[in-house]
Backbone as a ProteinNet text record, in pm:
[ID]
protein_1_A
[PRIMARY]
XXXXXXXXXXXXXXXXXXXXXXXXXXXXXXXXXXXXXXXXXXXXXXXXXXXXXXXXXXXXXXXXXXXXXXXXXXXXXXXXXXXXXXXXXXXXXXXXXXXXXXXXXXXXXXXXX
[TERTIARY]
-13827.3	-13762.8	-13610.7	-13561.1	-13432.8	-13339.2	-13462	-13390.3	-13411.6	-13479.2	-13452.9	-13361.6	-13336	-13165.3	-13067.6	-13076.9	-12933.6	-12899.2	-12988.3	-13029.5	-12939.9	-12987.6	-12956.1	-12790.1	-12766.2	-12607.6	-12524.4	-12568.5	-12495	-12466.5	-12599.2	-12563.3	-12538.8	-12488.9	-12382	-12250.2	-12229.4	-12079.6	-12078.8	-12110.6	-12052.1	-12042.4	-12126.8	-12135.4	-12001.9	-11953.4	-11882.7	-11710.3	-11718.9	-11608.1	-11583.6	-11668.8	-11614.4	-11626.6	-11633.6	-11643	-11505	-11441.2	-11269.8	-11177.1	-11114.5	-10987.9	-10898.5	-10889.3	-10813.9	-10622.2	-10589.4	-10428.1	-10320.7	-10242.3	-10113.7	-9986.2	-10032.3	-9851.9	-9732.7	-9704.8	-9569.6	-9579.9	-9686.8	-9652.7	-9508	-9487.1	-9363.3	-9367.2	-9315.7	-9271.8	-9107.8	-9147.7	-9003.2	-9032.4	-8934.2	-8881.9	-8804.9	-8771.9	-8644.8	-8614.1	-8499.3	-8434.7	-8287.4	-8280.5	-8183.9	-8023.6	-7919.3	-7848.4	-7696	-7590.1	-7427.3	-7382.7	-7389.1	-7268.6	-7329.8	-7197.4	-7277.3	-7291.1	-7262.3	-7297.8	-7451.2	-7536.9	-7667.6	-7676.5	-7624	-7740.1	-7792.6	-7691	-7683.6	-7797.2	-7776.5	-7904.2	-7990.3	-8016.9	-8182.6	-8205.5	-8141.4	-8198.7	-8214.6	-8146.3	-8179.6	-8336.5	-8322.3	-8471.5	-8596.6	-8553	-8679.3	-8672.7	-8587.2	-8609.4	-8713.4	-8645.8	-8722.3	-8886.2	-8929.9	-9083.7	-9119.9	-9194.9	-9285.2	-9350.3	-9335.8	-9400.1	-9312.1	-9188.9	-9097.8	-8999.3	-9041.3	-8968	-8860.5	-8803.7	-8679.3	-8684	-8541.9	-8524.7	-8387.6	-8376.1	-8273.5	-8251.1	-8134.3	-8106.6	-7985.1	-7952.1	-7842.4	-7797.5	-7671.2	-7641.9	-7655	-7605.1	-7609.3	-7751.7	-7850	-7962.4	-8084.4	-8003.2	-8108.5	-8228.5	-8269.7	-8388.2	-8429.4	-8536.7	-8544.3	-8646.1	-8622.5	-8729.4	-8762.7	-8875.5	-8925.7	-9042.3	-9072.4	-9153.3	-9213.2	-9356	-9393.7	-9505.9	-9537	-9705.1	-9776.3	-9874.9	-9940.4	-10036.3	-10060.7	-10170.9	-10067.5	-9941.9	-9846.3	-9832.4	-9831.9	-9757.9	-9782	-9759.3	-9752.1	-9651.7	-9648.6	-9517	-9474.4	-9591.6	-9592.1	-9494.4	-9525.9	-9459.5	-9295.5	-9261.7	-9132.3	-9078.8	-9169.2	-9109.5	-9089.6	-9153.3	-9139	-9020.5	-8967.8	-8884.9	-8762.5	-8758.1	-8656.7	-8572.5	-8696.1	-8731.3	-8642.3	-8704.7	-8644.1	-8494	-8427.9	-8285.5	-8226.1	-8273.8	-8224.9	-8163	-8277.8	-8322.2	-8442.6	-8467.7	-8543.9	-8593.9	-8742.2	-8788.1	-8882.4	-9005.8	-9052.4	-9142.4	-9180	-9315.4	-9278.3	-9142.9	-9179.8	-8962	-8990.8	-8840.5	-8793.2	-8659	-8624.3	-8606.9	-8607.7	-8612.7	-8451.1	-8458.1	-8333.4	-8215.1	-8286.7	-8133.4	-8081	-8183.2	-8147.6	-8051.9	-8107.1	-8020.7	-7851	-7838.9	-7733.5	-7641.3	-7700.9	-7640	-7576.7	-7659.4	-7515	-7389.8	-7277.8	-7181.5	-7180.7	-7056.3	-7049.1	-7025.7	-7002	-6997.6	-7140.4	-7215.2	-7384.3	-7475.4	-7438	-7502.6	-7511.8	-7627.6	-7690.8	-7677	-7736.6	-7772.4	-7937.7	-7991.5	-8126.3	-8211	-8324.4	-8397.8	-8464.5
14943.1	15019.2	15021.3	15046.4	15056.4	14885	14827.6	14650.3	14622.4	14747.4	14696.8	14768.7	14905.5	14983.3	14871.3	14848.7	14821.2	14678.8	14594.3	14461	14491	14595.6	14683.3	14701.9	14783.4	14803.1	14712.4	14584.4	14469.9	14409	14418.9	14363.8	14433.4	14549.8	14637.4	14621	14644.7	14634.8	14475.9	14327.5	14223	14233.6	14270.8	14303.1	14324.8	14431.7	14568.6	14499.5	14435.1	14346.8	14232.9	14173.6	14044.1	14116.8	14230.8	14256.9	14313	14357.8	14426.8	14292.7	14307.6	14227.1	14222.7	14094.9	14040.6	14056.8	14130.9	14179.1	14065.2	14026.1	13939.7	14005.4	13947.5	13972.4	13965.7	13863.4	13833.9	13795.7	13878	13897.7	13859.4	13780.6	13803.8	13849.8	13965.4	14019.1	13988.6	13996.4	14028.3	14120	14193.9	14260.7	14331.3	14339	14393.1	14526.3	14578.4	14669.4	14710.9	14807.7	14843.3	14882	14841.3	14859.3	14768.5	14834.1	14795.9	14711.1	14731.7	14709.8	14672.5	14652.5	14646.2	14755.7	14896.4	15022.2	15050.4	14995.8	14968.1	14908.7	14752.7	14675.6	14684.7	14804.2	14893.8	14997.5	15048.3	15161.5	15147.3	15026.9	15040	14908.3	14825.6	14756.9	14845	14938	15040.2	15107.3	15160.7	15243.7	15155.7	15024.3	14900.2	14902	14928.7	14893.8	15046.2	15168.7	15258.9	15267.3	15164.6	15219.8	15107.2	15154.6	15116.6	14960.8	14859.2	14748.6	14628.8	14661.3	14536.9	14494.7	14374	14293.1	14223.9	14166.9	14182.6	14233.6	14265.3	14304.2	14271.4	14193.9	14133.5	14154.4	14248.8	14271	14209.4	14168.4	14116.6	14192.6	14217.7	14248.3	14163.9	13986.9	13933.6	13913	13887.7	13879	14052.5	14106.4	14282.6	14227.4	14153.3	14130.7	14153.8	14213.2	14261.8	14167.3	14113.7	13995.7	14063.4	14132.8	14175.8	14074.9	14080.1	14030.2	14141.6	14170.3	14320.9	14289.1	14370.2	14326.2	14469.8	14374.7	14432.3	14560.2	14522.4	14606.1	14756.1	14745.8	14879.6	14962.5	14860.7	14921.7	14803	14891.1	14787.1	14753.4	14728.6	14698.9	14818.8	14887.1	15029.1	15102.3	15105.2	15211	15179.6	15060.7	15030.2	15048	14990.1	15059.1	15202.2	15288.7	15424.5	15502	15405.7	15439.2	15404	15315.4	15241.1	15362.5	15398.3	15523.9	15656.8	15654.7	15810	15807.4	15687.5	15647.4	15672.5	15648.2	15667	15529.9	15463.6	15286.7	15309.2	15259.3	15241.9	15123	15095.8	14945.3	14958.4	14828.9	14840.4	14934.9	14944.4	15067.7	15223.7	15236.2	15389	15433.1	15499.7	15591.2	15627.8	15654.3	15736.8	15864.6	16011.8	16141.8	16110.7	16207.9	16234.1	16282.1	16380.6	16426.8	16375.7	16277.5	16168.3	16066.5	16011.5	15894.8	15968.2	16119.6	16192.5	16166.1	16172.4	16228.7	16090.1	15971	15815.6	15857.4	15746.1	15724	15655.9	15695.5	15661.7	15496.4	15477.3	15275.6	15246.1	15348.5	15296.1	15352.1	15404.4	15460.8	15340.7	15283.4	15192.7	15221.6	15165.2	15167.1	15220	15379.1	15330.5	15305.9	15246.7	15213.7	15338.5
6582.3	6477.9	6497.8	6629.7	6645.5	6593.2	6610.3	6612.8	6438.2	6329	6253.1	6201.9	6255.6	6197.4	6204.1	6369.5	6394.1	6288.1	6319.4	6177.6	6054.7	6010.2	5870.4	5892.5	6020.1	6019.3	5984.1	6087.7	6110.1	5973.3	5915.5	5747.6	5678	5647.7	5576.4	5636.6	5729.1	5777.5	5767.7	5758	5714.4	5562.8	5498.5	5326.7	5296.5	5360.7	5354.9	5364.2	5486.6	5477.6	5427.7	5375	5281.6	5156.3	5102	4952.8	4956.9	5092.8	5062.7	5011.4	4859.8	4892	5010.3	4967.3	5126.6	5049	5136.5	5082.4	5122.1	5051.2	5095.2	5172.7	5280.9	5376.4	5317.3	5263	5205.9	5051.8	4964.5	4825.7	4739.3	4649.8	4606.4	4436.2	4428.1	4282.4	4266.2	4074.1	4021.4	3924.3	3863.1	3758.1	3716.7	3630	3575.3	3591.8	3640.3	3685.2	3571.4	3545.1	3467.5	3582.3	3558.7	3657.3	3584.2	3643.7	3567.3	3692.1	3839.6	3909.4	4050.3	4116.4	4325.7	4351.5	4292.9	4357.6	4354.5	4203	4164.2	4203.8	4267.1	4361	4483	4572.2	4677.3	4656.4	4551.7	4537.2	4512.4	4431.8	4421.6	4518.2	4608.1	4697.5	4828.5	4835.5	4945.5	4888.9	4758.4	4726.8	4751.8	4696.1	4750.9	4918.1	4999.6	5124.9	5166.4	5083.9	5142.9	5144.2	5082.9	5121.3	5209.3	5312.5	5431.2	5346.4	5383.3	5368.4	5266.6	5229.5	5181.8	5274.9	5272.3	5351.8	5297.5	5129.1	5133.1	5007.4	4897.4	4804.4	4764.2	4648.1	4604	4458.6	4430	4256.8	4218.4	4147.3	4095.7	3934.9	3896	3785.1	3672.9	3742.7	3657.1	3510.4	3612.6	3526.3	3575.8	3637.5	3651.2	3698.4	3727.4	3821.2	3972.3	4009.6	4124.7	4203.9	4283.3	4359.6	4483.7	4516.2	4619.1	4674.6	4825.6	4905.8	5002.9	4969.4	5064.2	5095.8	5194.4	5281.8	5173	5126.1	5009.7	5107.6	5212.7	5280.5	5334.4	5296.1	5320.9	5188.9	5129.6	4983.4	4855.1	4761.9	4576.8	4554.5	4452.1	4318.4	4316.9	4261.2	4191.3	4272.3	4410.9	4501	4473.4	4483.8	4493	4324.7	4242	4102.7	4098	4140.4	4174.8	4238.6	4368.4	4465	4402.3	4302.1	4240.4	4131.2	4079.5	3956.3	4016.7	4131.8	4164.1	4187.6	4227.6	4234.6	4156.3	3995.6	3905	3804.7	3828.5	3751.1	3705.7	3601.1	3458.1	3491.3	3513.6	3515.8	3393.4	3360.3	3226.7	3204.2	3352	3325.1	3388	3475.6	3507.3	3488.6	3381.2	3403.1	3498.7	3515.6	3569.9	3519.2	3577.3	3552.6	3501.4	3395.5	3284.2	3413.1	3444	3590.6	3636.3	3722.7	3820.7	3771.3	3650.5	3568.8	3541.8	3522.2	3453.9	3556.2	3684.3	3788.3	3859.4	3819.3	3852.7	3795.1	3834.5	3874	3708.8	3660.3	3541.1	3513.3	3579.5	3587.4	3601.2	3649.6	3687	3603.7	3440	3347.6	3237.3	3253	3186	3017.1	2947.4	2795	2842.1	2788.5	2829	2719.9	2706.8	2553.1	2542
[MASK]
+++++++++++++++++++++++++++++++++++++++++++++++++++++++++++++++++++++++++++++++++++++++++++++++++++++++++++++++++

């Protein structure tokens, strides 16, 4: 009886782990970031550095695009669109809070849609 539990375990816990997606180390995203200047490419490449699991983050004014590379098994997109957000940058899916945005540097007050 015990040799047919343990049987049973063994084949749930292999089940168990090949049904988890397997996460990417070095993921690479882009997207668009709302932003005027190098003071915005400072701030929201710092807000992308702040969450646990991106490894680089690169914005440019010219074309507002944000190219991140993050170990997916730390963190998302999402998190860093978020972290980006609270800075006070507008990406396609999450605002920034009205305050936050008020409260840039008037060279770093975007057009927002």
């Amino acid at each position: 009886m015990k040799n047919v539990i343990l049987g049973l375990m063994v084949l749930f816990v292999s089940l168990s782990t090949q049904a988890q997606e397997k996460k990417n180390k070095n993921a690479k995203y882009e997207f668009e970031v709302n932003g005027n200047c190098e003071q915005c490419q400072k701030r929201i490449q710092n807000a992308a550095f702040s969450v646990p699991g991106v490894k680089s983050a690169v914005w440019s004014s010219e074309d507002r695009i944000l190219h991140v590379i993050i170990n997916e098994e730390k963190c998302s997109v999402e998190d860093v669109k978020k972290a980006v957000a609270k800075a006070g940058h507008d990406t396609a899916d999450i605002k920034a809070e009205t305050t936050v945005y008020d409260n840039l540097p008037g060279c770093c007050q975007y057009d927002r849609k």
